[in-house]
N, C-alpha and C positions, 0 to 999 in steps of 0.2 A: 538597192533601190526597189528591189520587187516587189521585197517586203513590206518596203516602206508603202508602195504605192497600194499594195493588197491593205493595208492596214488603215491609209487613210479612204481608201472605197469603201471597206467596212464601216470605218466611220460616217461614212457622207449617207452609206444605208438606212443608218440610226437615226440621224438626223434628222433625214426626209422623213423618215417616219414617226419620230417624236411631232415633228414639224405635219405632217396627216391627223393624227391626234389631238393636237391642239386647235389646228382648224374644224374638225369636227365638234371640238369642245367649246369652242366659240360660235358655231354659227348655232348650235342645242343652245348655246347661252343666252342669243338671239332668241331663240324659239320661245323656251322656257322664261326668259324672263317679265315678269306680271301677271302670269299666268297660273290658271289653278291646277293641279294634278287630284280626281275624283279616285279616289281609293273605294271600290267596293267590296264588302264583306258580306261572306254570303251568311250568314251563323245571324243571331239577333246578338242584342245590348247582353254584354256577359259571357264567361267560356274564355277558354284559352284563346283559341284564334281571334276573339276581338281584340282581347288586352296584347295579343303580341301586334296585329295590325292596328291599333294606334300608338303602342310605344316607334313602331317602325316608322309614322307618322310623322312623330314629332323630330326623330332624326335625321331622316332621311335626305331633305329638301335643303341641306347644306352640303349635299354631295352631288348636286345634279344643277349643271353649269344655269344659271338664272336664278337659282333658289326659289324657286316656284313655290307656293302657299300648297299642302298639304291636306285634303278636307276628310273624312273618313266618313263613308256611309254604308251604312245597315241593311241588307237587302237577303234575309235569309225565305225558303221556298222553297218547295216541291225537291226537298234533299239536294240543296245547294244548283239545282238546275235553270230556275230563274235567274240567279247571277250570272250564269253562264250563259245563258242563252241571250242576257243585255249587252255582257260584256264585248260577243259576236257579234252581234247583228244590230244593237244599236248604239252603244258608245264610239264616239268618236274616234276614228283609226289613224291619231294624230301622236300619238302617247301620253294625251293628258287624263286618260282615263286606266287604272292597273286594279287588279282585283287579287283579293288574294281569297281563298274558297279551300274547304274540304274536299280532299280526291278523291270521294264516294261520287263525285257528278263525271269524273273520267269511266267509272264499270257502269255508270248509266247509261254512257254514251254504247260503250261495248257490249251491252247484251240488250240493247234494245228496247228499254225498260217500259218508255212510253214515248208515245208520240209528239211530246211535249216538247224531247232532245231536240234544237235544233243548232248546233254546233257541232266542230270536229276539234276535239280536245287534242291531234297532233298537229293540229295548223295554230291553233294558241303559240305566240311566243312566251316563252316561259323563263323566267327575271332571275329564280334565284328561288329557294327555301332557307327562311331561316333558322329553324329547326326541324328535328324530326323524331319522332319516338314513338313506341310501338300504343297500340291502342289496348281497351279493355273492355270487361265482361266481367262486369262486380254484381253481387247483392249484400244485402245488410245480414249481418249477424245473426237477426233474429228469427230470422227465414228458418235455421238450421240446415240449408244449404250450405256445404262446404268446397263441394267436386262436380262435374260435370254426371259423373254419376249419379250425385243425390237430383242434380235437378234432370235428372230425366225421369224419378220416381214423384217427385214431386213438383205444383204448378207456382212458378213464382211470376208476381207482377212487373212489369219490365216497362219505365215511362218511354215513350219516344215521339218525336215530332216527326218529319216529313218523311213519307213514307220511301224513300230513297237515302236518306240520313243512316248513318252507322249504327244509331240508336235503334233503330225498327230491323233494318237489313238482318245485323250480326245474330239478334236473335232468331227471326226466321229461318236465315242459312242452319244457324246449328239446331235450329226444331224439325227441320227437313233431311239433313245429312246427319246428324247425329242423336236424333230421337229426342231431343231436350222436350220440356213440356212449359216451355215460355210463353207467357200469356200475355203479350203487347200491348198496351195502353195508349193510343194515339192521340196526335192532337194538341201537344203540349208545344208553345211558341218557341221555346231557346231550353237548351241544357240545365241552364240557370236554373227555370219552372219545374223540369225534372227533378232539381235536386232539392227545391223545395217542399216539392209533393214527395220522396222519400223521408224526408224530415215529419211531414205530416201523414205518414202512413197510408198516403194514399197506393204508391207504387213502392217494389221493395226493392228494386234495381234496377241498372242502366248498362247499358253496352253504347262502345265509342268516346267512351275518355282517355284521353292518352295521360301515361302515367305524367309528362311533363303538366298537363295541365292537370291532371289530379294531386300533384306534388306544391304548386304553387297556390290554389284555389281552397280544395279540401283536405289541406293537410291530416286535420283533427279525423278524418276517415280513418288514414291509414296507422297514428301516432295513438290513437285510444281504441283501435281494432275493431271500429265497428262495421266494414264491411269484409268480403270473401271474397278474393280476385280468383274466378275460374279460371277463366284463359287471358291470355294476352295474345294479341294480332300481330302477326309481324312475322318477317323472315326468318330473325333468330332472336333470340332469348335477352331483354335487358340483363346486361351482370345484374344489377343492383335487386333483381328480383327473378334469380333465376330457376327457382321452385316453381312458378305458374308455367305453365306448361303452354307453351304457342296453340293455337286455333287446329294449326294444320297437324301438330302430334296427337291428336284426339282422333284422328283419322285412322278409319278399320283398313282400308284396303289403299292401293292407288288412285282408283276412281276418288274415292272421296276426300283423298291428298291433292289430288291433281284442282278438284273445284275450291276447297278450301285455300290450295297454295293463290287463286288466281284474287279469291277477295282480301289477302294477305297484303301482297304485292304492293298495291300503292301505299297502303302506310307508312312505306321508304320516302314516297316522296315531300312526305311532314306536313308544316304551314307554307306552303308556295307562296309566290305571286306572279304575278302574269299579264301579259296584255293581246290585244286582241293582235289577229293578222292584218296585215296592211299597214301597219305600223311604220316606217321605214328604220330597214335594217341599225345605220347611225346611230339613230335616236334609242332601237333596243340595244346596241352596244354601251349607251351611254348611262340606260337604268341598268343595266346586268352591273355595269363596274359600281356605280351610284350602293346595289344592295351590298356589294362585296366589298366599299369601303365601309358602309356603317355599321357591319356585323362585329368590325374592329375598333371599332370608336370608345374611347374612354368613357364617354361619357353615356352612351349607349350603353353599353355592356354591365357599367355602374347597375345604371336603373334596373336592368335583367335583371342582374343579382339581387337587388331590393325588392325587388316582385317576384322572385324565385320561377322566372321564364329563361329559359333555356336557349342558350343561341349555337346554334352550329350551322354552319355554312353551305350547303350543298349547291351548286353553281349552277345555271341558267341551263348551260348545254348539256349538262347531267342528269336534268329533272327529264329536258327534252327526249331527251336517247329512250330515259324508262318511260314516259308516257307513250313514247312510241311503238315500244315492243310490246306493252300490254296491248295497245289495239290490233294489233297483228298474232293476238291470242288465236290457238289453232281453233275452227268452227267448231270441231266434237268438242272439245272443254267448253267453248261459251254453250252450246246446247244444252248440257247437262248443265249447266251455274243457273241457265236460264229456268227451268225446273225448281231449283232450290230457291229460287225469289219467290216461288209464288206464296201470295198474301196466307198465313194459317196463325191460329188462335189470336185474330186483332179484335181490338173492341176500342169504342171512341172513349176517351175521359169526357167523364162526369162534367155540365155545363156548371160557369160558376153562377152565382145566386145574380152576380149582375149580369149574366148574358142570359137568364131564363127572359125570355117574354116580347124577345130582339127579333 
């Protein structure tokens, strides 16, 4: 009988607690239903992280009790720090509003970049990543740049928009810590316009594409060999390309491993998404499971594969943990990082014929 009775208390455990679950998932059903959920994207129209947050868009919203309408808007700025800082302090802290952003606005946050910061990137609740892959440091072919070596002999044109963005950052870091002679181009609205203006000669490469969005987007780059992947960003080495050699193995000493390793780091934590603090707990239990059912969805995963977007799953409380420990970077590393930021060889791009006279 002990058994028995140990065996049905287990059960009656289960129970209640399916039976917690479900009330939770009804009264969200309440919440959520007729309601919109405002997806902000911090990046413009174009790029990996748009195409993967509106593919998430259109899935999503049949895993989150009510099936709330889905909207997806465009809010890129000041190296994804404007999204950030609406997604804090003015979006609705109800959960109809989630953002999914570049985690170049979390070392914003950490070294104090500008006054602009006003958010704490470890008080964000954080949903979920649905991919993750390491970043990049390419120029075109015709440069005759091949190695980090040549581009510290010679100056190559580098597009970048917000001066906080991957795109401006990566090159600076490595013109500051590793002598490169990268000559920044500012100013350009989305990746997209970068890659356009390489097309037209205006700039002859880019930093901050990750190889999943350079594999889906510009395939023809890397299939007719017309760019040079110097480095790649990341903790360790994509297999699939594991000749580029990481950001942080170009590093002469400790010091300059220990600053490289810190702007490395968040690349683990991929395309996020996220919502603000205040949220109630529930209701983030209820998108964390919402991202983790539709990363498994037939019909999701279909589209991925059509659109050569990458899904891998990294879990709400796992992004958490790592954004947390990067803000808790010891103060001698951020000092020294903070150094390597400062602004060297930028220059604005070229106005276009229709903004002359504005």
């Amino acid at each position: 009988m002990g058994i028995l009775a140990n065996l049905m208390r287990g059960v009656g455990i289960v129970l209640l607690g399916t039976v917690a679950l479900s009330g939770i998932a009804a009264a969200q059903g309440d919440f959520y239903k007729g309601k919109t959920i405002e997806l902000i994207i911090s990046t413009g129209v174009g790029g990996g992280l748009d195409a993967n947050a509106r593919m998430v868009a259109r899935h999503l919203s049949k895993y989150i009790p009510g099936n709330p309408t889905i909207v997806a808007k465009n809010m890129p700025g000041a190296g994804h720090v404007r999204a950030a800082n609406y997604i804090y302090n003015q979006a609705p802290k109800d959960g109809t509003t989630i953002g999914t952003l570049i985690p170049a606005f979390v070392v914003a946050q950490l070294l104090h970049r500008t006054d602009a910061v006003q958010f704490d990137a470890a008080k964000m609740q954080w949903l979920a990543s649905t991919s993750a892959s390491n970043s990049t440091v390419y120029v075109s072919k015709t440069t005759g740049v091949n190695t980090i070596e040549d581009a510290k002999k010679k100056t190559v044109l580098m597009g970048g928009t917000g001066a906080g963005s991957y795109t401006t950052l990566y090159p600076i870091i490595m013109n500051h810590v590793l002598g490169t002679q990268f000559k920044i181009v500012s100013g350009y609205t989305s990746t997209a316009e970068i890659g356009l203006a390489m097309e037209r000669g205006e700039v002859q490469g880019r930093a901050g594409n990750n190889f999943n969005s350079l594999k889906s987007e510009n395939p023809e780059l890397l299939k007719e060999g017309k760019i040079a992947i110097l480095a790649q960003v990341g903790l360790e080495r994509d297999p699939e390309f594991s000749s580029v050699p990481l950001l942080i193995d170009l590093a002469k000493n400790d010091e300059e491993r220990q600053i490289l390793k810190l702007f490395s780091a968040d690349v683990v934590i991929g395309r996020p998404f996220l919502t603000a603090p205040g949220v109630p707990a529930d209701r983030v239990a209820i998108l964390r499971k919402a991202f983790a059912d539709v990363t498994k969805d037939p019909d999701f995963l279909k589209e991925a594969a059509q659109t050569n977007i990458d899904v891998s799953l990294v879990e709400g409380e796992k992004v958490q943990k790592i954004v947390e420990d990067l803000i808790n970077t010891p103060p001698d590393v951020l000092a020294k990082a903070k150094q390597a930021m400062e602004p060297k060889n930028m220059v604005e791009k070229p106005k276009a014929e229709s903004d002359k006279g504005k």
